[in-house]
N, C-alpha and C positions, 0 to 999 in steps of 0.2 A: 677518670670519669668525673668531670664537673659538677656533675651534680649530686655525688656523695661527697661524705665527711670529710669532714679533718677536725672534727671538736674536741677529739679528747687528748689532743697536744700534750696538756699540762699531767695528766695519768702517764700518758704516753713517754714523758721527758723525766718521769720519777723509773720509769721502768727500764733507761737506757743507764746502765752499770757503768757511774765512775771509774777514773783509771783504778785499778789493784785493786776494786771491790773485791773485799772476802770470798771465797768460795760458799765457805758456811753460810754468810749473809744471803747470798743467792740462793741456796739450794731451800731455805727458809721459807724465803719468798716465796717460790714454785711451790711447795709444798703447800703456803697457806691460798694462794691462787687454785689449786687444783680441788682441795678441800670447799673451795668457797662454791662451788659450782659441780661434783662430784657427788652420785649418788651414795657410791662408798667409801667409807672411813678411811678401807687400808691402803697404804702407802709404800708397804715394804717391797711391791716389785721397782718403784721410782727410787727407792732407796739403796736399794740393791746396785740398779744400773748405775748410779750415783758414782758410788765407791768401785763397781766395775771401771766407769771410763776417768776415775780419779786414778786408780791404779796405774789402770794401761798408757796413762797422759804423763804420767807422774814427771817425767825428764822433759816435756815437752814447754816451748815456750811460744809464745805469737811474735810478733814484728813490734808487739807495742810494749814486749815485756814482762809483762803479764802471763801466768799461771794457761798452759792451756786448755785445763778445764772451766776457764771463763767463758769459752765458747760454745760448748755443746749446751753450759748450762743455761747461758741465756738464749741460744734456740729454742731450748725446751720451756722456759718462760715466756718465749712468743706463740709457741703453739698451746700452753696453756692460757694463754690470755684470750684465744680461740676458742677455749671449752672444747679439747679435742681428748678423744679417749686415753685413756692409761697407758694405752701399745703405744699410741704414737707416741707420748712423753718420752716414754722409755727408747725408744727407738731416737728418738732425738737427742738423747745423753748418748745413745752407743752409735749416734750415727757418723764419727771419724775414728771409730778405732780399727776398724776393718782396716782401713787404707793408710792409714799413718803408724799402726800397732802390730804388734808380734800376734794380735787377738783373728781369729780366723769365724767366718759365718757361722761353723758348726759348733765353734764353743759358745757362740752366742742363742743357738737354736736348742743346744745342750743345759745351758742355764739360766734359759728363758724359756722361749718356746718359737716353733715354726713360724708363727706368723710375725715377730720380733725378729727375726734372723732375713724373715724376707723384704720387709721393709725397710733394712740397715741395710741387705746387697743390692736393695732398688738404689735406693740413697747411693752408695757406692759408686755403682757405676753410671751415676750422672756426675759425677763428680769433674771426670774429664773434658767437660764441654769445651773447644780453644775458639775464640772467637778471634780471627784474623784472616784478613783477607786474602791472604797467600791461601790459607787452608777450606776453603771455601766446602770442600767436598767432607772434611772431617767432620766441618759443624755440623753439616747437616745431616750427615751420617748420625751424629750422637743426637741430635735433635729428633731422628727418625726412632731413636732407642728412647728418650725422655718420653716419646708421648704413646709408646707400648710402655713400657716402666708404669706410665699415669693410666692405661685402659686396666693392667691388670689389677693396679689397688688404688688409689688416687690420694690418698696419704700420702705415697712416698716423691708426691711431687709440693703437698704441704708443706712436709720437714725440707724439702729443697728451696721452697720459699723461705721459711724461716732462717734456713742456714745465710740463702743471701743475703735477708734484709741486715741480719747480725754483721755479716762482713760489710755491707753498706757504711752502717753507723760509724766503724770503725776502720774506713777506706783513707783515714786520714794518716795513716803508717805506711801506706803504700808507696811505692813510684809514680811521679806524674802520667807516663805511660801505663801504669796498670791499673792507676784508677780511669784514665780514658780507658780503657780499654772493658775493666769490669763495666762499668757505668754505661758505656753504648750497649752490652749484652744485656743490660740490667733494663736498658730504657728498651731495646726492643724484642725481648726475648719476656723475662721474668715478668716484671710490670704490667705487660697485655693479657698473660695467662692470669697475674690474680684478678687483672678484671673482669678475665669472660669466668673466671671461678667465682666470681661475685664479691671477692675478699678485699672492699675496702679500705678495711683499718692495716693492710700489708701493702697495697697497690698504692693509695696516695702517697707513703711513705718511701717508698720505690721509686715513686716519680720526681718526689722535691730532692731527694738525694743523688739520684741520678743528673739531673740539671744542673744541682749544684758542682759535678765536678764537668761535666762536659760543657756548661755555660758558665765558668766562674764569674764571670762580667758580668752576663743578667741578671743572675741571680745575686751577685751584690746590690747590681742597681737596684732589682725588684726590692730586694729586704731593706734597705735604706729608704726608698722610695715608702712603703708600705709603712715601714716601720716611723718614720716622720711625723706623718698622720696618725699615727695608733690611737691617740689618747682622742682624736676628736672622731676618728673613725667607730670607736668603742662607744660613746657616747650617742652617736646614731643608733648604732644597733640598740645599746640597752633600753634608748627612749621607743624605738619599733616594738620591742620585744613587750614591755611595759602597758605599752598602748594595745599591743595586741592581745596581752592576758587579761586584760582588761574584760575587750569586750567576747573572748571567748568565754573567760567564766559568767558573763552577762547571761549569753547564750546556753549554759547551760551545759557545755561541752566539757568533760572532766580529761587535760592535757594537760602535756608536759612540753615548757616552749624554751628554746633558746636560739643563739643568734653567735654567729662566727664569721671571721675574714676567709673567704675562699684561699685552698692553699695554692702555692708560687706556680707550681707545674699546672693547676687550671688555667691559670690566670693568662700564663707564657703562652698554654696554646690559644685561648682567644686572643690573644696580640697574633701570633701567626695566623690561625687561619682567619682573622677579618683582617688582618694585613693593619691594626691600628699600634699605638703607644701607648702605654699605660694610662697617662691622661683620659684617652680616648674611652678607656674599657670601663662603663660609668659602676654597672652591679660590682661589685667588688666583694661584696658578703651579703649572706644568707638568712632568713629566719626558717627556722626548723620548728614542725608543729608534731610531735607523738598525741595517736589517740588511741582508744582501746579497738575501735571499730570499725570497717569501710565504711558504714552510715554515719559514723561521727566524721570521717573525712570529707566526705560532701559537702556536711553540714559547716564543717567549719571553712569550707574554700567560699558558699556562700557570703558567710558572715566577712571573710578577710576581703569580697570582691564588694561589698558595701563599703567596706570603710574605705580602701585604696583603690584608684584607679588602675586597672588594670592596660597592660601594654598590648597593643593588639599580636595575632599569631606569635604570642610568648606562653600559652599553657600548653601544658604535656600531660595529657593520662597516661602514667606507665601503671594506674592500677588498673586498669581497663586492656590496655596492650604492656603488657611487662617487657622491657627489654630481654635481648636471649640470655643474658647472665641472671635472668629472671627477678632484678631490680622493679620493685615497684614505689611510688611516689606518685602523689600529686605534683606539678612542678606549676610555678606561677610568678610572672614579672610584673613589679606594681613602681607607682611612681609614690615615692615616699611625703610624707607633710612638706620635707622641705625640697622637693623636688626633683632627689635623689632618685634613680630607679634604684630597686633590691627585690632579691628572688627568696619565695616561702616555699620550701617544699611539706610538704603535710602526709603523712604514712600512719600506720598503727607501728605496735610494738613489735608486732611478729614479722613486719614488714622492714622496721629499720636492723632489726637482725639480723634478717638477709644480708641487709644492705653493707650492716657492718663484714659478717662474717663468710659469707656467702655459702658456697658447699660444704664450710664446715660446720655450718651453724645449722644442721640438721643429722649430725651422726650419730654412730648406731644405738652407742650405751642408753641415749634418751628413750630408743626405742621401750626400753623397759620399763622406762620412770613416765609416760603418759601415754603408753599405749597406739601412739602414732607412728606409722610406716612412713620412713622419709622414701621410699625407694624409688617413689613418681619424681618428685623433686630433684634428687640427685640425678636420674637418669634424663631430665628436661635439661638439668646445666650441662650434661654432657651430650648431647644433640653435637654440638661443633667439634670434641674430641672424635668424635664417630667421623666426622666429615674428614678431619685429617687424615687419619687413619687410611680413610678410603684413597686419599688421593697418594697418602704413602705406596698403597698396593699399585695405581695407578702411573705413577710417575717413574721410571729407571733412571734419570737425569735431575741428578743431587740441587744444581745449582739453582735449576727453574724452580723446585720444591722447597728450595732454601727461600728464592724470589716469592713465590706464592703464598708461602707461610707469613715472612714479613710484611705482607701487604694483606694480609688478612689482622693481621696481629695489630694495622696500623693506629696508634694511638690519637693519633689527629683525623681520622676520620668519623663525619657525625654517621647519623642512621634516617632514613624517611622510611613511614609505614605508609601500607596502600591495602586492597583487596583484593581478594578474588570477585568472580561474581557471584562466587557462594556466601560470602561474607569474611572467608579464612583471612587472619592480618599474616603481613609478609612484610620482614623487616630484611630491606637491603640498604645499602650504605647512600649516602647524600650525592645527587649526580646520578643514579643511574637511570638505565633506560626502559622499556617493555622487553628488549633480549634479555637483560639481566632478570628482571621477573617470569619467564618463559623457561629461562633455563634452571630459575629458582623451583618453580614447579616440579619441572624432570627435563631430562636432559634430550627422551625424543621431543619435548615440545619445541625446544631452544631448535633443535636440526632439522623441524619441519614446519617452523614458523615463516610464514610469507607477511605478518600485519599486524595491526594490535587496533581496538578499540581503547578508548581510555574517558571513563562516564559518557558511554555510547557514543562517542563519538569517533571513526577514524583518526589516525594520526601519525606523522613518519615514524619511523622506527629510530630516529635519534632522540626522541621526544624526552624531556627531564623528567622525571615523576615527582610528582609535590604530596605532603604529606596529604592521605584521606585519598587522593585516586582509584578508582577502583575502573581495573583492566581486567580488558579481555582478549587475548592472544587468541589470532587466525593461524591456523597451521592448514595444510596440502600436502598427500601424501608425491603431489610432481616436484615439491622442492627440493632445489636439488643439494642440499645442506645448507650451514652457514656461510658466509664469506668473510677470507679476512679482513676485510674491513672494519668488522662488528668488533675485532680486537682492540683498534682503538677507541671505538664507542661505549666497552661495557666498562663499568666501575667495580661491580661486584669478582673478587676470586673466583668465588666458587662455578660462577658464567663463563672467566677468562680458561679457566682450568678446561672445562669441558667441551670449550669450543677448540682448543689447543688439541685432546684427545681426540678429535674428529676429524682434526687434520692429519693428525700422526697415524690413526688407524685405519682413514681413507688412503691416503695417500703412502703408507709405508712403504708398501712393494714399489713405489715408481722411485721414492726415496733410498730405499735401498741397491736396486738396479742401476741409480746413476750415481751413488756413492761406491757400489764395487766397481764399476767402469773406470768411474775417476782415478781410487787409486790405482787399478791395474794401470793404464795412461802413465802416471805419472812415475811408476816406477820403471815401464817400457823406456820413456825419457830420461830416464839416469842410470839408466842398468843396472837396477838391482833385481834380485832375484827373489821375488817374492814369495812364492814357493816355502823356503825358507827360512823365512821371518813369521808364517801364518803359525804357529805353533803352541798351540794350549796354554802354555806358561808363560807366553810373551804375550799374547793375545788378553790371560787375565790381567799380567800388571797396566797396560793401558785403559784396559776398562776399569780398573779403580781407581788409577790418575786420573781420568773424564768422568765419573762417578757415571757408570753405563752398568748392566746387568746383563747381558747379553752381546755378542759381535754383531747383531742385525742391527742393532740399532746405532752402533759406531757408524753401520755404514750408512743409517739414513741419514743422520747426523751433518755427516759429510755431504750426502745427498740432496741433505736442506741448507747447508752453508751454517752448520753450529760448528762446526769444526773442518779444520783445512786438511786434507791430504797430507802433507808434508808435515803436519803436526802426529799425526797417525806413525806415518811409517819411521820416520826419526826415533819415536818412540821404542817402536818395535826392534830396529839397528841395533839399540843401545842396550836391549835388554840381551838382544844376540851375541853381542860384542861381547858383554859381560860372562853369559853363559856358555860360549865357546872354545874360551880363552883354557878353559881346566875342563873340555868334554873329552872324552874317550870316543875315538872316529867309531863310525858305522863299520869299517872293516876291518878293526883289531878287534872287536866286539864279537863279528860273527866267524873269525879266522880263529879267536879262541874258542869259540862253542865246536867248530870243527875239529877243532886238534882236539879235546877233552873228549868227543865224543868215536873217536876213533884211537884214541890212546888211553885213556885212564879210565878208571873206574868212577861210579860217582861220587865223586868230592862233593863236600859242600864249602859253600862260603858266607859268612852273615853279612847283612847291610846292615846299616845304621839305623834302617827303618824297621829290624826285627822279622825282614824275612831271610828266609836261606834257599840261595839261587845256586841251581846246580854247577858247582864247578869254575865261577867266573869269580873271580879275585876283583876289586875297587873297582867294581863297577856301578854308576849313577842308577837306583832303585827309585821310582815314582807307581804312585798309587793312580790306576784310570781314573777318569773322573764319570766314566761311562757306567761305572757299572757300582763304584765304589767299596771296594773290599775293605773288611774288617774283620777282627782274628777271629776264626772260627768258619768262617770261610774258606771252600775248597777253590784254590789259587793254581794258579797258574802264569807264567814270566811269557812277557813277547820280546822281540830284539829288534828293537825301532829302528829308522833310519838317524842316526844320530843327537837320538837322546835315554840309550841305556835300555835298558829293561823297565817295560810297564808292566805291572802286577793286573790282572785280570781273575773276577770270578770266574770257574769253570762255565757257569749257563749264561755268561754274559753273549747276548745278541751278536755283538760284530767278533766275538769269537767263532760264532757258530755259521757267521759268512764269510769265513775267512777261503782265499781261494788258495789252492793247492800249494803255491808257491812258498805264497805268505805261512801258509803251516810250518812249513822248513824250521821258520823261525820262534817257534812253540821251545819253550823251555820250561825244565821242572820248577816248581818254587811252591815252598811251604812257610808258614810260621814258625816263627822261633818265639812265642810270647806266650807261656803257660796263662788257662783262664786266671790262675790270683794274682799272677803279675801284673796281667793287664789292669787288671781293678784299679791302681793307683800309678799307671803308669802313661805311657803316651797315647794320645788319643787320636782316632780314625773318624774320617769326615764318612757317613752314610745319609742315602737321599732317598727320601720317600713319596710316594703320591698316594693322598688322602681323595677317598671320592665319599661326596656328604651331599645331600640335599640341601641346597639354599638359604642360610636363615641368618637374621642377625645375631653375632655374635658364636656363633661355631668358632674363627677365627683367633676371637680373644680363648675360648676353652682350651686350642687347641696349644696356646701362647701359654696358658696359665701350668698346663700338666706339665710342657718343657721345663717351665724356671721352677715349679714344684720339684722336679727332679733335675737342679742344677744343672740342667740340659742347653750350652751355648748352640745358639741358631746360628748356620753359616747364611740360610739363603732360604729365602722364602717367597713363592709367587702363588698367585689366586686366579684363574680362569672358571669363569661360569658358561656354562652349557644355554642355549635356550629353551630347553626341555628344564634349567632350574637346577641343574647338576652343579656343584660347586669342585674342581682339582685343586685341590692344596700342594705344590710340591714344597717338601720341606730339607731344608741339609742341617747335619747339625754332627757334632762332636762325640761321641762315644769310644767306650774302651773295649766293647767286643761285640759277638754275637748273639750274646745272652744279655745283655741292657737292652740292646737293639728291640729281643722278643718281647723285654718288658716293657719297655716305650711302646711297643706297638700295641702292646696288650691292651695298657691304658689309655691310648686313643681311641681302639674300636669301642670302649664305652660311653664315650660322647654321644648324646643324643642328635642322633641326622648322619652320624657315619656309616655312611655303605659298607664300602670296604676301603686296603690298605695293601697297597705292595710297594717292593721295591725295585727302585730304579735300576734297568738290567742294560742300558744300550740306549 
């Protein structure tokens, strides 16, 4: 963001830890940091964690050599420079012992406390992020887990900034491929999140380091370039700044003013997007005005539009329209004495706060120390996490969500504000259209928009919006949706997203009808037997090679040419080939259930899975996915056609249609996993459907009691009723029948739960 800081370099360059700094020296530090800004004296839970992650590191080293307690300790000196509460400090020394230590969650939740334990296994398991373009579907798989990870506590995406910026600093140990490689996830992943979190003094710093290794050439030229000029560049500014204290104490205004070179990564993107050369980019640095009061802000944008001329359509009120990371600033381009332009931005204190620290610089401890509920504020910077979110629910195709997220996150795009015709400001990105604004609104406006006014006047619907427009969208209930066309015309994601959704949920069924045709077709053409290849366990490992949730959609997929036929069934061949090669046929399988059940008594036999199937020696045991069995469950064995026995609950549905035939092949099967065994032992996938009335934020409750109870989610979908009815269906890991009741227990007390059963068929 260009028009935050970078002033405090020289603080900032005492706080990056020489090589083999001390431990001791550091942990000092932190200590007198936390103290300088801390309502309470005591210290001893950071102390404690201290000598915990000194411990558990003790053998460990970094790539530069160095003690690897160098590292948690100076995260936790970044998030104290934050003024962030005590947990997260602490959490920020223990947050690599989990994954690199013999140290487990529970011992941390045992010698701390629960809320310490959870934002160390949030931290954890972001840990794995792979940014490579082979793996396209994992990133954004884990990308799908960082930003439930961020709705449940939004700390534990803090200490993951923190964690990066620390490996940034010291990306100088790495391989030329791994600092490309952190450094592009850094520049388009990390970096855009502390912006729309508001956290300047993390994000700038993200961004000049970032370029630096993905631009090494610019970024020399830029620092040479820059640094050439310093001494006459400094000289400018301190005679603006000078001149300018001047006549604000004239005036009467009681500030605080200084003056800095805009940093490398500003600068890079105004060369890109006006397409110029450093030469060309004339503001190069800023003067910065603190005042106590919005009325002293006026007053002194007055005073500074007397003494300098002012550059025409170069001022920004973001105190008036605050940006969505909820930035506010005066912003102003003037032409200097000697006929330099330079930009003044002008804020209060509580304003450049923000500005510095963003979502963190209103957390809870303060709550106690003045009385004030940040909870409006936090929940305003989190407006766009909410939005993600939705489109996670919305989206089953990993790669478009990966595409969507990066182009929302994108760091070179500006913003224009406009209207409604009620007065509401609406910030969408630079370029867009009245569809982008229509679909800003709500998404039936965007599907039944036929026009747009824009200050009363008619206008095409490719129309650019200029900052201060104020539109008014014509909708008709005969339209007959969007058209793709409007795909290339909108700027905005969150437009591009829903007009995407309108095609896929118009159009599925004819998507899906001529993607099953296709592949039937094409396997008619090669003689294969389709038949079987369609098979529950082949059919999943392709849908998470395509990052798909379901097989309808592979086939609309195909239907809409995202994927080729021959890419589908090739898949499927190979997982065949694989699993056929060590199957037990269909009719040694039911040739022994005949002989056992006319010759011997009942035998039993265990699987591997901890059930015991009547009589049948190494035989393939899979758990239905219909109905989901789990110990304590009255079971019962089928005898498939050539994939073993599936375990089935007794009341499961397609047991209960089964036709005469098919009973023949009904077989005993019980558990072999006493309840205490099970407690620490293998775990069984059960699926539920939550029915709740409509409301925001059910979904995160419903997120938060799973990872309270170390509950891993396999699978999670949201359908809403138009009566307002919200289905949850949820999968997830358990070790028996009695967790099962208790998980279930503690969801029906969520506020808006109907009711809760389970999936039978």
């Amino acid at each position: 963001m260009s028009d935050n800081d970078n002033n405090d370099n020289k603080n900032k360059e005492m706080l990056v830890p020489a090589d083999f700094t001390s431990p001791e020296v550091l942990f000092n530090q932190l200590v007198k940091i936390v103290e300088s800004y801390h309502p309470s004296a005591d210290i001893s839970m950071i102390e404690k964690a201290y000598h915990v992650a000194d411990l558990a590191h003790k053998s460990q080293f970094r790539k530069s050599g160095e003690p690897y307690i160098i590292h948690p300790l100076c995260v936790a000196i970044i998030l104290a420079e934050l003024e962030l509460d005590k947990e997260t400090i602490v959490a920020g020394l223990l947050h690599d012992v989990v994954e690199d230590t013999v140290c487990t969650v529970e011992e941390i939740a045992k010698e701390f406390n629960e809320e310490i334990a959870l934002l160390v296994d949030g931290v954890t398991k972001l840990t794995q992020l792979s940014y490579s373009k082979d793996k396209v579907e994992i990133q954004a798989e884990n990308l799908r887990k960082m930003f439930l990870a961020m709705a449940k506590d939004i700390r534990v995406i803090l200490i993951k900034l923190a964690d990066r910026l620390h490996n940034m600093r010291t990306l100088q140990y790495q391989t030329p491929i791994k600092q490309k490689e952190k450094a592009r996830e850094t520049m388009d992943i990390y970096a855009p999140i502390a912006q729309r979190l508001g956290i300047s003094k993390i994000k700038i710093e993200l961004d000049d380091l970032s370029l630096k290794y993905l631009e090494p050439d610019v970024y020399k030229d830029l620092t040479e370039k820059i640094n050439s000029r310093k001494g006459e560049r400094e000289d400018v500014i301190n005679g603006i700044v000078e001149e300018v204290k001047f006549h604000i104490e004239a005036a009467e205004i009681d500030a605080k003013i200084d003056g800095r070179v805009k940093h490398f990564f500003s600068i890079y993107k105004k060369m890109v997007n006006q397409n110029k050369t450093l030469d060309q980019i004339f503001d190069l640095f800023a003067v910065r005005i603190i005042v106590e009061s919005v009325k002293d802000c006026y007053a002194a944008l007055g005073v500074i539009h007397e003494m300098y001329k002012p550059i025409p359509g170069r001022f920004k009120d973001y105190i008036a329209m605050p940006k969505q990371n909820m930035y506010q600033s005066l912003h102003t381009t003037l032409i200097g004495p000697k006929g330099q332009p330079f930009e003044i931005q002008i804020r209060t204190y509580e304003m450049h706060r923000t500005a510095e620290y963003g979502i963190a610089a209103h957390w809870k401890y303060k709550e106690g120390q003045d009385g004030k509920n940040s909870h409006d504020t936090e929940e305003a910077k989190l407006t766009w996490l909410r939005q993600i979110l939705e489109w996670q629910r919305d989206m089953s195709d990993n790669k478009e969500f990966l595409s969507l997220l990066k182009s929302d996150l994108d760091l070179f795009s500006e913003s224009v504000y406009c209207f409604t015709p009620t007065g509401d400001v609406k910030n969408l990105p630079n370029g867009s259209t009245p569809i982008d604004f229509a679909y800003s609104i709500h998404s039936a406006v965007g599907n039944k928009m036929v026009g747009a006014r824009v200050n009363g006047k008619l206008v095409n619907i490719d129309y650019v919006i200029q900052n201060g427009d104020r539109i008014e969208i014509i909708t008709s209930q005969n339209s007959k949706g969007p058209s793709r066309d409007w795909l290339s015309l909108v700027k905005s994601t969150q437009a591009k997203n829903k007009i995407n959704q309108w095609f896929k949920t118009e159009l599925k069924e004819d998507n899906i009808t001529r993607g099953k045709d296709m592949i039937v077709s094409y396997c008619k053409n090669k003689g294969i037997n389709l038949s079987e290849l369609l098979k529950t366990e082949f059919m999943n490992k392709v849908m998470s090679k395509y990052g798909f949730r379901d097989w309808d959609s592979i086939y609309a997929a195909v239907g809409h040419g995202g994927l080729k036929e021959g890419q589908v069934i090739n898949k499927l061949k190979d997982e065949y080939d694989k699993k056929h090669k060590k199957e037990i046929t269909d009719e040694k399988v039911l040739d022994t259930l005949s002989e056992i059940r006319e010759n011997k008594p009942a035998a039993v036999a265990k699987s591997k899975s901890g059930i015991v199937v009547e009589g049948i020696h190494d035989v393939a045991v899979r758990f239905s996915k219909c109905c989901s069995p789990v110990p304590g469950d009255e079971i019962v064995g089928f005898v498939t056609r050539g994939r073993g026995v599936s375990i089935h609950r007794t009341d499961c549905i397609n047991l209960m249609n089964l036709s005469e035939e098919d009973r023949a092949r009904l077989i005993e099967a019980e558990w072999n996993v006493s309840p205490d065994k099970a407690q620490g032992g293998e775990l069984y996938t059960a699926e539920i459907k939550i029915y709740a009335n409509n409301r925001s934020g059910v979904l995160v409750d419903v997120s938060k009691i799973l990872t309270e109870n170390k509950i891993d989610v396999t699978s999670m979908t949201v359908r809403t009723s138009k009566q307002g009815t919200a289905t949850i269906s949820v999968g997830f890991e358990i070790n028996g029948v009695e967790q099962l009741k208790y998980i279930v227990a503690k969801l029906r007390g969520i506020e808006s739960v109907l009711d809760i059963e389970r999936t039978t068929g």
